[in-house]
Every structure is written in C-alpha cells, then in structure tokens.
C-alpha positions as CSV (number, residue, x, y, z in Angstrom):
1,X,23.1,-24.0,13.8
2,X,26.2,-23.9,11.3
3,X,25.9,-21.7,8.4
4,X,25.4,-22.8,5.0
5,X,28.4,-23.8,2.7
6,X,26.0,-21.7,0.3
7,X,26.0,-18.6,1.7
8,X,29.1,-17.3,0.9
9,X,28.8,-18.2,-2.9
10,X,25.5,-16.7,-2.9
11,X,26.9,-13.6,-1.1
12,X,30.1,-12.6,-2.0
13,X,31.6,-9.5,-0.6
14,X,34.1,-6.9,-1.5
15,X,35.3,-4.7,1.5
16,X,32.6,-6.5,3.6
17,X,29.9,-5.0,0.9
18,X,28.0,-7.4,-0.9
19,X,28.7,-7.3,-4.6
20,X,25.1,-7.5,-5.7
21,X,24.8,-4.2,-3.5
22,X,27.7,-2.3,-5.3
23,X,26.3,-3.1,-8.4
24,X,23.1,-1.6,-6.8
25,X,24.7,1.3,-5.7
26,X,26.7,1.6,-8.7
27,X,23.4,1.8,-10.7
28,X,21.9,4.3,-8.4
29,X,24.9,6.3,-8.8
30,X,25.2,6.5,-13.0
31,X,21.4,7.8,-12.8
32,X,21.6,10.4,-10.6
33,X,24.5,11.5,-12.8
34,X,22.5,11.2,-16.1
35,X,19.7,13.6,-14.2
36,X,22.2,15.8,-13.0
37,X,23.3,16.0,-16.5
38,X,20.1,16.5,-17.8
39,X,19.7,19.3,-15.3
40,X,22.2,21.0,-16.5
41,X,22.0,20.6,-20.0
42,X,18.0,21.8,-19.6
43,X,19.9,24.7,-17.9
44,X,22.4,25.7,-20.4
45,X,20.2,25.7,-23.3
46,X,17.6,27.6,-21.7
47,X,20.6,30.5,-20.6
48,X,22.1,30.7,-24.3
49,X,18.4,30.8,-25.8
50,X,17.7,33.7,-23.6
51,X,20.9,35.8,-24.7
52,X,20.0,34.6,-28.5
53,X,16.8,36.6,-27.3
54,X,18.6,39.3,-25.9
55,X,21.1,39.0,-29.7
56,X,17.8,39.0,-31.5
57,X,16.5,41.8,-29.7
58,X,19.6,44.5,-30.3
59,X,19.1,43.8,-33.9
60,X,15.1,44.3,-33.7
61,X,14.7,40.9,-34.9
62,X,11.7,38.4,-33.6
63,X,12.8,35.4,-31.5
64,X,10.8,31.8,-31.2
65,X,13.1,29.9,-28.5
66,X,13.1,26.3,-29.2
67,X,10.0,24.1,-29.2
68,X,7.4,27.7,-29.6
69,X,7.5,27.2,-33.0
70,X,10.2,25.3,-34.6
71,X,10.1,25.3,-38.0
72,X,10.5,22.3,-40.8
73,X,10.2,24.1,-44.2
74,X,13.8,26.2,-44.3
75,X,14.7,23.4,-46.3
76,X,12.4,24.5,-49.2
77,X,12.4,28.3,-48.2
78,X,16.4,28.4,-48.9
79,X,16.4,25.3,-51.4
80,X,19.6,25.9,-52.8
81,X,21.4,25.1,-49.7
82,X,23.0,21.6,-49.1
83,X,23.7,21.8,-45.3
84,X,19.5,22.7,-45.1
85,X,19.2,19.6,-47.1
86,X,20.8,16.7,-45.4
87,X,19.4,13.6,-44.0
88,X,16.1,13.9,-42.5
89,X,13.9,15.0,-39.7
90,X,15.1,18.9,-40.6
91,X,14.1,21.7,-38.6
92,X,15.0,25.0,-37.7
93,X,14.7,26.5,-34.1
94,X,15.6,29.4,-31.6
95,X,14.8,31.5,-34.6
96,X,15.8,35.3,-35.0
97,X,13.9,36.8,-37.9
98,X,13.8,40.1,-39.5
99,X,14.8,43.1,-41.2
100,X,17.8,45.2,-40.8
101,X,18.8,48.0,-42.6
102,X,16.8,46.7,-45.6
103,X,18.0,43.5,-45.7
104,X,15.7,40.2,-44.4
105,X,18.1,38.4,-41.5
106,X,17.7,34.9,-40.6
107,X,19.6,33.6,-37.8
108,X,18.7,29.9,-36.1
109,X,20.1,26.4,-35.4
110,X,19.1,23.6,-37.1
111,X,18.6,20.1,-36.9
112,X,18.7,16.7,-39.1
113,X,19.2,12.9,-38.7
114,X,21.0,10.7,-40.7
115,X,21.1,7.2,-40.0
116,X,23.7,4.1,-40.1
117,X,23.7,0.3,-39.7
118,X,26.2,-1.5,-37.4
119,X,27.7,-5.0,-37.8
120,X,24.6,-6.8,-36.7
121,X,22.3,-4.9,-39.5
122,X,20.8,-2.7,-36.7
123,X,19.8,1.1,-37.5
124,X,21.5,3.6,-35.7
125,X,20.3,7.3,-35.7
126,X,22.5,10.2,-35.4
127,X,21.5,13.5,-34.7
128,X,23.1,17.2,-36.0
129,X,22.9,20.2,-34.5
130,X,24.7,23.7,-36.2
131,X,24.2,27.5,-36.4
132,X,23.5,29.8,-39.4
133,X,22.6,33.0,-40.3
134,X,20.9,33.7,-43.6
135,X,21.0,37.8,-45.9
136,X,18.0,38.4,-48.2
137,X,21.0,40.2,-50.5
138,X,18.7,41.4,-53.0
139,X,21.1,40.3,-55.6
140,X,20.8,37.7,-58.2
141,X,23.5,35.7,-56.8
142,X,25.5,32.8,-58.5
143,X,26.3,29.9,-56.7
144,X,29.8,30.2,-55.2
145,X,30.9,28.4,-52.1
146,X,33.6,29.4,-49.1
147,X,35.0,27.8,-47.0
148,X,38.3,27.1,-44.7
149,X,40.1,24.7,-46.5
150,X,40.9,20.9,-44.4
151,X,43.5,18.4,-45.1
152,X,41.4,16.5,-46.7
153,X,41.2,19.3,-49.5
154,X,45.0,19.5,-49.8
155,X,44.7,15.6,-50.1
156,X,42.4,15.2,-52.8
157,X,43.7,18.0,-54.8
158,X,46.8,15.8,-55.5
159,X,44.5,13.7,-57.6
160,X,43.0,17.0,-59.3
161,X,40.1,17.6,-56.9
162,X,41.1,21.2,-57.4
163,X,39.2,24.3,-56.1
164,X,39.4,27.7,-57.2
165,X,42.7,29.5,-56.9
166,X,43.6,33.2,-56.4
167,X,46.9,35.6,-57.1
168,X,46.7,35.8,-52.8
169,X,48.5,32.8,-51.8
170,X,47.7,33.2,-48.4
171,X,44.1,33.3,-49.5
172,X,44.2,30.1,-51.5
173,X,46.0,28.1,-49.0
174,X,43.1,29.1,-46.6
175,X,40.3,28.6,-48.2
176,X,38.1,26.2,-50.5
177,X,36.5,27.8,-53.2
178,X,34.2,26.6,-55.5
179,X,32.2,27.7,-58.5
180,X,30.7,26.6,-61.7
181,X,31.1,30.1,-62.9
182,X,35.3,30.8,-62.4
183,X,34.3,34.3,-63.2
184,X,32.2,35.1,-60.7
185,X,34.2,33.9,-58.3
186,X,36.7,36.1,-59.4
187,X,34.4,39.2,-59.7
188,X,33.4,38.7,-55.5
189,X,36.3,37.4,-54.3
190,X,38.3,40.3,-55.3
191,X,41.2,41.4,-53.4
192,X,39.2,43.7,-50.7
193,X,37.1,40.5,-50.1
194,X,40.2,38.2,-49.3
195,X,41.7,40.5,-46.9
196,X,38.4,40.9,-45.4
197,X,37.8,36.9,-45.0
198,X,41.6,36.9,-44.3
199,X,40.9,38.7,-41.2
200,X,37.2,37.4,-40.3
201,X,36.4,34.6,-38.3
202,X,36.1,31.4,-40.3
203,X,32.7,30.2,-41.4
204,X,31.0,28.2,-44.8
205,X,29.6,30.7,-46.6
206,X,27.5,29.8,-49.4
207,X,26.0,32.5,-52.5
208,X,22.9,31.1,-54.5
209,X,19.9,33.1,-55.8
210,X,18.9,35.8,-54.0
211,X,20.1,34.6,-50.8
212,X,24.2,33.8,-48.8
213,X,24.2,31.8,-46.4
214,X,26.8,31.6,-43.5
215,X,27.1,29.2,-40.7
216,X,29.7,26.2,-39.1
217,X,29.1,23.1,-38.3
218,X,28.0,23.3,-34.6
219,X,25.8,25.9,-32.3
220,X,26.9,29.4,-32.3
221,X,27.6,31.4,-29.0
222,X,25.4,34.7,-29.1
223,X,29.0,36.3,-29.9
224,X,29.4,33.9,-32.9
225,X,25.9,34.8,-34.1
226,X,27.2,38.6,-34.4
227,X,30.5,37.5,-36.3
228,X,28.2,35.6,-39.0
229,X,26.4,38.2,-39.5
230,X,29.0,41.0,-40.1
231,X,31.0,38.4,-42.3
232,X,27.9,38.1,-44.6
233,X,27.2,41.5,-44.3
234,X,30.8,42.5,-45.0
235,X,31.3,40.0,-48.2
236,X,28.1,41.5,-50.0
237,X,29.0,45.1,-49.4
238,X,32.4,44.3,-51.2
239,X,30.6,43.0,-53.9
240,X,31.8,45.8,-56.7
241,X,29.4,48.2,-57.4
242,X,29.2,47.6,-61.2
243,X,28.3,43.2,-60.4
244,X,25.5,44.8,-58.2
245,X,23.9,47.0,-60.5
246,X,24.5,44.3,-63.3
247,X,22.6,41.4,-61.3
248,X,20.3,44.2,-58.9
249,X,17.0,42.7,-58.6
C-alpha cells in the first residue's frame, strides 16, 4: 500500500528525528535544568545560612535561619530607615541577634516587592533581596547618610544636586554624604573617620536616632557580615568623645 502524501507534512524530520519529538525532548531537557537549578540554589542557601550560624555564633548572637521565624516588623522597629521601607511584602530573615560588648547587634537579609506594569497594562512583581547589620549606639544620633558615591551623583550635581563636601578630596570624590544638619556631619565625619571609611570596605551607612545602620544592596557573604560590622563599629567609636557625652542617652 503506498504511503500517504500526508505523512510527511504531518511528520517532518530533522536528522531523521521528528520535530514534534525535539521539541519534546527539548522541553524535557529545560526542566530538568530548572530542577537542577533549584537543587542547587536550595543547596547554596542552606550552606551560607549555616556559616551565618556559625558568624552568629562567634559573636554569641542568636540565629533564626530563613523561614523559623522570619520577621515582618523591622520596618517599624528601625523606622527611620528608607531601604527597611520600600515597596511591600518586607521581611527580615536568617536573623543574628544580640548583644556584644554592650551594644544590641542586628545582622539579617531582607526582603520587599515592588511592582511594575508592562506595555499591555499587566502587573509585574519584582523581588529584592540585601544584607544589613544594625548598632544599638546608644547615642542620640542625627540623621546623616554614607555612602560610595555613583555617576549618577557626579551627574546630578551639575544641576546643584550637591551633597556634603569635605577639606579630604579624596573623601569627597568617594562618597555621598548627606545631612540636614551640615554640622553634624562635620562633627562625625572628621578626619580619623574619612581615613577610616577611606580604607573600609564600601557599604550605605545610615545614622538616625539611637540606631546606624550599614548594609549594600545585595546578600552578604559571612565575611561581608564581619566587615559591616567592624565599619559600624569603627565609625561610632570615632565619634569624638565630647559629641558623645553631649548626645549620651
């Protein structure tokens, strides 16, 4: 019986493999990748929360790995902070918590969800993940922010979006500094404090109340944890010893 004229529409081939069957295979093949992946994601995070727990433990702090007890109210705990404050769905997890040396420590990543529209009018979400590291300074701090300073700085500051400056150069071309209070700025950022943060790893590093904040904008390594802390640590012991007795709590 002669074959059908049909069959070879029906059935095209590529290498003698029918192309419904590679895009079978092909299928097959992108799932078992997005397990795999999965895999080794579920793997990675559950290796760097057990050395946050090992980080957490050095420094006699408590640790809650992720999902034991994440936490949605840092938000209104450190209220003064804008990067606890952004879009919604905020949380805190693989939280380190304690006291060292006298001072209340803080370390965790955190989470929010902002949200966008595409051409069509559908909502897209987008989820953020960063590291921080919160001092209990027991100080009644100003607000003052730090930061590294990004083209987009040296851009705007052509049309007098101007930060703080400093007699350092080096220091001003650096980093971003803002305050409503120019003094105050002036009294912490004095010239120990700029060789310090000169020298330091770069974070945002954020004064307000009785709290400073220090963190970037993705997930800190273990090691990373370590260098917030001393940062924090190292900018509020250079605070001079007559601004501390003045605003001691």
């Amino acid at each position: 019986m002669p074959s059908s004229p049909l069959l070879p529409a029906l059935s095209p081939a590529f290498g003698g493999f029918p192309i419904p069957g590679l895009f079978i295979a092909f299928f097959i093949g992108v799932v078992i990748l997005m397990i795999l992946g999965a895999i080794y994601g579920s793997r990675k995070e559950k290796q760097r929360s057990a050395a946050l727990g090992g980080w957490a433990a050095h420094h006699g702090l408590s640790f809650v790995p992720k999902g034991q007890g994440d936490d949605s109210s840092f938000d209104n705990r450190f209220p003064a902070f804008d990067c606890l404050r952004q879009g919604d769905r905020r949380y805190a997890y693989n939280i380190a918590e304690g006291d060292q040396d006298g001072r209340g420590v803080y370390a965790f990543d955190y989470h929010y969800r902002t949200q966008s529209s595409d051409s069509k009018g559908r909502t897209q979400y987008h989820h953020h993940h960063f590291s921080a590291v919160v001092l209990d300074s027991h100080l009644a701090l100003k607000p003052l922010l730090i930061r590294a300073e990004g083209w987009w700085d040296k851009m705007t500051s052509a049309f007098g979006f101007d930060d703080i400056d400093f007699e350092s150069a080096e220091f001003s071309r650096e980093f971003y500094v803002k305050a409503p209070d120019r003094r105050w700025a002036y009294d912490v950022i004095n010239q120990k404090t700029m060789e310090f943060l000169l020298r330091a790893p770069r974070f945002s590093i954020e004064l307000a109340g009785p709290h400073l904040i220090i963190w970037r904008g993705k997930s800190l390594a273990p090691a990373e944890f370590e260098h917030a802390l001393g940062v924090g640590e190292g900018l509020l012991a250079r605070i001079p010893a007559d601004i501390q007795e003045a605003i001691g709590l």
